[in-house]
Structures are given as structure tokens and as C-alpha cells.
Residue frames as a rotation matrix with the C-alpha (Angstrom) as fourth column:
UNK 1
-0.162 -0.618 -0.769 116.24
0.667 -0.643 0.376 100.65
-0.727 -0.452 0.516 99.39
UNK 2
0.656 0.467 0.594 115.75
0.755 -0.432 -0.493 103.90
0.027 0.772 -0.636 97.86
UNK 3
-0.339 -0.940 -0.028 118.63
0.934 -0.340 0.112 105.78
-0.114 0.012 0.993 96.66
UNK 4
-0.154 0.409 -0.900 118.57
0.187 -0.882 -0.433 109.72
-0.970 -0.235 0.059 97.46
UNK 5
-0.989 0.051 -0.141 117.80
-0.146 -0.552 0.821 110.40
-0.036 0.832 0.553 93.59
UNK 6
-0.758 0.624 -0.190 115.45
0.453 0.713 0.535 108.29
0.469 0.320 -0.823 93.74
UNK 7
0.019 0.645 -0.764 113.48
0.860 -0.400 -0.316 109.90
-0.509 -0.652 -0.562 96.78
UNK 8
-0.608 0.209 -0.766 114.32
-0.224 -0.971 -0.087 113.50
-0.762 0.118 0.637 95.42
UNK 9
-0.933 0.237 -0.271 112.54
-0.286 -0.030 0.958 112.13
0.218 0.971 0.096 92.13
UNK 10
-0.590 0.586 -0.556 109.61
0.789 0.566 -0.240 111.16
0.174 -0.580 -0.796 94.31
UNK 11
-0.373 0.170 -0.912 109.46
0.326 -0.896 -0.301 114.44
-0.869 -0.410 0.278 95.96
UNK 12
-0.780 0.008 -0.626 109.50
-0.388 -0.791 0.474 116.31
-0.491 0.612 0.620 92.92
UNK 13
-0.766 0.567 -0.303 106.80
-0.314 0.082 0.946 114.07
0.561 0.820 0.115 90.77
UNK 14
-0.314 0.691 0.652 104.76
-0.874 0.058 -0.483 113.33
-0.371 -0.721 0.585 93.71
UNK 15
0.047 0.262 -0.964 105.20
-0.201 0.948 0.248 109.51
0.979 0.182 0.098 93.52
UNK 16
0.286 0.091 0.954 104.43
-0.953 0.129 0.273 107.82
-0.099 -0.987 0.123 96.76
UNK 17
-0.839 -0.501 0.211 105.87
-0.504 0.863 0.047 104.28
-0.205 -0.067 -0.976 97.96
UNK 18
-0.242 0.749 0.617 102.64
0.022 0.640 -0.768 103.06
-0.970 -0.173 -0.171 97.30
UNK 19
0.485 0.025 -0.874 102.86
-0.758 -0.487 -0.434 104.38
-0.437 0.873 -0.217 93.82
UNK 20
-0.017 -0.649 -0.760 105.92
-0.977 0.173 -0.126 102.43
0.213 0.741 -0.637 93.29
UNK 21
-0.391 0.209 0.896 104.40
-0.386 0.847 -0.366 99.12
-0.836 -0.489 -0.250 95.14
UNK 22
0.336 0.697 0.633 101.95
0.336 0.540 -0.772 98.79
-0.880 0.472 -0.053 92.44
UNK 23
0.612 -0.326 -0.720 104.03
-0.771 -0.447 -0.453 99.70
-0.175 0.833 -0.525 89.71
UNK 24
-0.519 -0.820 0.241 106.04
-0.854 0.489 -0.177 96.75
0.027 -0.297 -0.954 91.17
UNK 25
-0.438 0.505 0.744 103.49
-0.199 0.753 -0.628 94.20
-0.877 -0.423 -0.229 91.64
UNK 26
0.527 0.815 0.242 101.40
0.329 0.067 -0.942 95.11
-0.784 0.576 -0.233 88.84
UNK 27
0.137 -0.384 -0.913 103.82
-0.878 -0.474 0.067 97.03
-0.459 0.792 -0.402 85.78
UNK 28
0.976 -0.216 0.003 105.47
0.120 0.530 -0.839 95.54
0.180 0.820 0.544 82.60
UNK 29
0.503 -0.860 0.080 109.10
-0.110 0.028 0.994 94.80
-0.857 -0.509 -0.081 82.98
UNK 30
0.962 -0.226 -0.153 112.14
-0.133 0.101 -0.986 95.53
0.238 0.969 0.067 80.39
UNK 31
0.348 -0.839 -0.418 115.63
0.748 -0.020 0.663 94.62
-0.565 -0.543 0.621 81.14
UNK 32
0.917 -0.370 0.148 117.62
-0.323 -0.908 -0.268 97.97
0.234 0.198 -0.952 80.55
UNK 33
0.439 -0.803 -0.403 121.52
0.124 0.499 -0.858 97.62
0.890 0.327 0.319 79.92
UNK 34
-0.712 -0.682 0.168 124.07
-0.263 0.038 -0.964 97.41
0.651 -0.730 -0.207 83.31
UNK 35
-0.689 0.127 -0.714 121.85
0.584 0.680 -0.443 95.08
0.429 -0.722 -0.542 84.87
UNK 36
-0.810 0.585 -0.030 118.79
-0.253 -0.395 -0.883 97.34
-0.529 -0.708 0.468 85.86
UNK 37
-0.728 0.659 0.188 115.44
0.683 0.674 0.281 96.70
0.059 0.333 -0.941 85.02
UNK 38
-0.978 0.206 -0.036 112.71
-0.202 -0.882 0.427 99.14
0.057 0.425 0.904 84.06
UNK 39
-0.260 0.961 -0.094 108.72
0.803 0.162 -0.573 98.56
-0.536 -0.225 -0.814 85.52
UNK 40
-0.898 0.430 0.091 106.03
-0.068 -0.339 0.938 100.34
0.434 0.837 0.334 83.36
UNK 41
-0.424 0.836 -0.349 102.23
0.894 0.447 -0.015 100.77
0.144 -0.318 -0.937 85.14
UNK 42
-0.121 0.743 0.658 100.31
0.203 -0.631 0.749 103.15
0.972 0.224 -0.074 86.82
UNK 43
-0.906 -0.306 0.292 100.50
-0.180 -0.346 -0.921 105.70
0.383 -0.887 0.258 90.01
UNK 44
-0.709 0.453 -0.540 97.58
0.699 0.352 -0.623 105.46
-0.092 -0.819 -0.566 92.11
UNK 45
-0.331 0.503 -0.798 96.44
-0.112 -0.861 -0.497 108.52
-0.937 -0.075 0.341 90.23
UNK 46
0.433 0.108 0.895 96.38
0.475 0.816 -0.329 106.85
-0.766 0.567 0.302 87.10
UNK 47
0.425 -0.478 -0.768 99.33
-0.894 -0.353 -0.275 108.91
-0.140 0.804 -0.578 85.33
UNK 48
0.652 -0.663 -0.367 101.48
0.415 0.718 -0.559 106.39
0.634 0.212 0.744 83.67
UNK 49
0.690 -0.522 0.502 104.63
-0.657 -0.161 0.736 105.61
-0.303 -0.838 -0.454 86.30
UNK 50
0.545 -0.572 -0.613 107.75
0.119 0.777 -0.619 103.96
0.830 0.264 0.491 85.78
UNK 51
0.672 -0.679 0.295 110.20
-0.480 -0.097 0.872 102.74
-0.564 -0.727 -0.391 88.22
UNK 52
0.567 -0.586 -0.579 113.47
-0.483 0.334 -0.810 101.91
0.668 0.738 -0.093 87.44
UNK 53
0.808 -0.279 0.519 115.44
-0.406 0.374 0.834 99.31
-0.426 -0.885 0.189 89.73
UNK 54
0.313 -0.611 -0.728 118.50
0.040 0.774 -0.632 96.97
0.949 0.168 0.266 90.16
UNK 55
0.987 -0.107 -0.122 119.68
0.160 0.529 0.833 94.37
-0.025 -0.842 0.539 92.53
UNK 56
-0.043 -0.765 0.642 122.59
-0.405 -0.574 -0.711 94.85
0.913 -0.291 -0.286 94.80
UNK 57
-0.969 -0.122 -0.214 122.40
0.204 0.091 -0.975 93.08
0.138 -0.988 -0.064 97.95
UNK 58
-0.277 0.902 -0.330 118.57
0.672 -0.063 -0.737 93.38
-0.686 -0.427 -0.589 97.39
UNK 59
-0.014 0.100 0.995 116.69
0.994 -0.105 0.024 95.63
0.106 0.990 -0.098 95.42
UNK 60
-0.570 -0.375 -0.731 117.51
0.419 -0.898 0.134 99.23
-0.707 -0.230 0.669 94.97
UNK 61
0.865 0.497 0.067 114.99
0.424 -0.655 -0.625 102.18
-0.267 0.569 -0.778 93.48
UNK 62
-0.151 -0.657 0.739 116.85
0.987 -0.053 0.155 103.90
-0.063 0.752 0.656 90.70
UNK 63
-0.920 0.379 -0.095 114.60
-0.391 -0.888 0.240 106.69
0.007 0.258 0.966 89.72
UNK 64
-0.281 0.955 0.091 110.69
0.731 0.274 -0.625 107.14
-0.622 -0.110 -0.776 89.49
UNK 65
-0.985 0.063 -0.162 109.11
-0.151 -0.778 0.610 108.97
-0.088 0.625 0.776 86.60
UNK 66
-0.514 0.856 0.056 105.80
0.573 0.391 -0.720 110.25
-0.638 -0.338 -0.691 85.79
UNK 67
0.088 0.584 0.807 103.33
0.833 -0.487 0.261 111.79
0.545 0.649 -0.530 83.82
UNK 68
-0.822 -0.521 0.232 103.05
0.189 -0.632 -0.752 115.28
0.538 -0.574 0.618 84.86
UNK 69
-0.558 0.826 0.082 99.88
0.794 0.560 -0.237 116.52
-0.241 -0.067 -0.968 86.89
């Protein structure tokens, strides 16, 4: 699930769900404090990409940040 920040923070840095697949599959992972967790990799353009997440009933997209292009 992707919470509407999340998506507007998509929109705006032009990350794509595939962006945040392989940030997921493939990133570095820090736990981050109230139980969310913090992925570390690379968009499909190769800016550096981070997703942030936490579970709920499954896993929920926080935010998505990027380099700019």
C-alpha cells in the first residue's frame, strides 16, 4: 500500500513502482525509530533512491526520495 504522501512524493521526484521494487529487493536496510524501516539503493535511473516503509497489516510506503534530475 502506498500512502497518498507517498504517491504525491513519487509524482513529484519521478519515482516509479518499479523504482521502489528494486530499491526493495535490492537496497540496504536501517531500522528508523516508531517501527519504520528505511531502504537505501538505486532508481532505475541510477540516482540514489530511498524508500521509507512500515508494517501495518502489511507493508505500507512512507515516502520515496531521490536524487534530483
Amino acid at each position: 500500500m502506498v500512502i497518498p504522501h507517498a504517491h504525491q512524493r513519487m509524482i513529484q521526484r519521478e519515482i516509479t513502482t518499479t523504482d521502489i521494487k528494486l530499491v526493495l529487493l535490492h537496497g540496504s536496510i536501517k531500522k528508523q525509530p516508531r517501527g519504520r524501516y528505511r531502504f537505501k539503493g538505486w532508481c532505475m535511473d541510477k540516482r540514489d533512491c530511498q524508500v521509507v516503509i512500515e508494517f501495518e497489516n502489511g507493508l505500507i510506503i512512507i515516502t520515496a526520495i531521490s536524487d534530483e534530475k
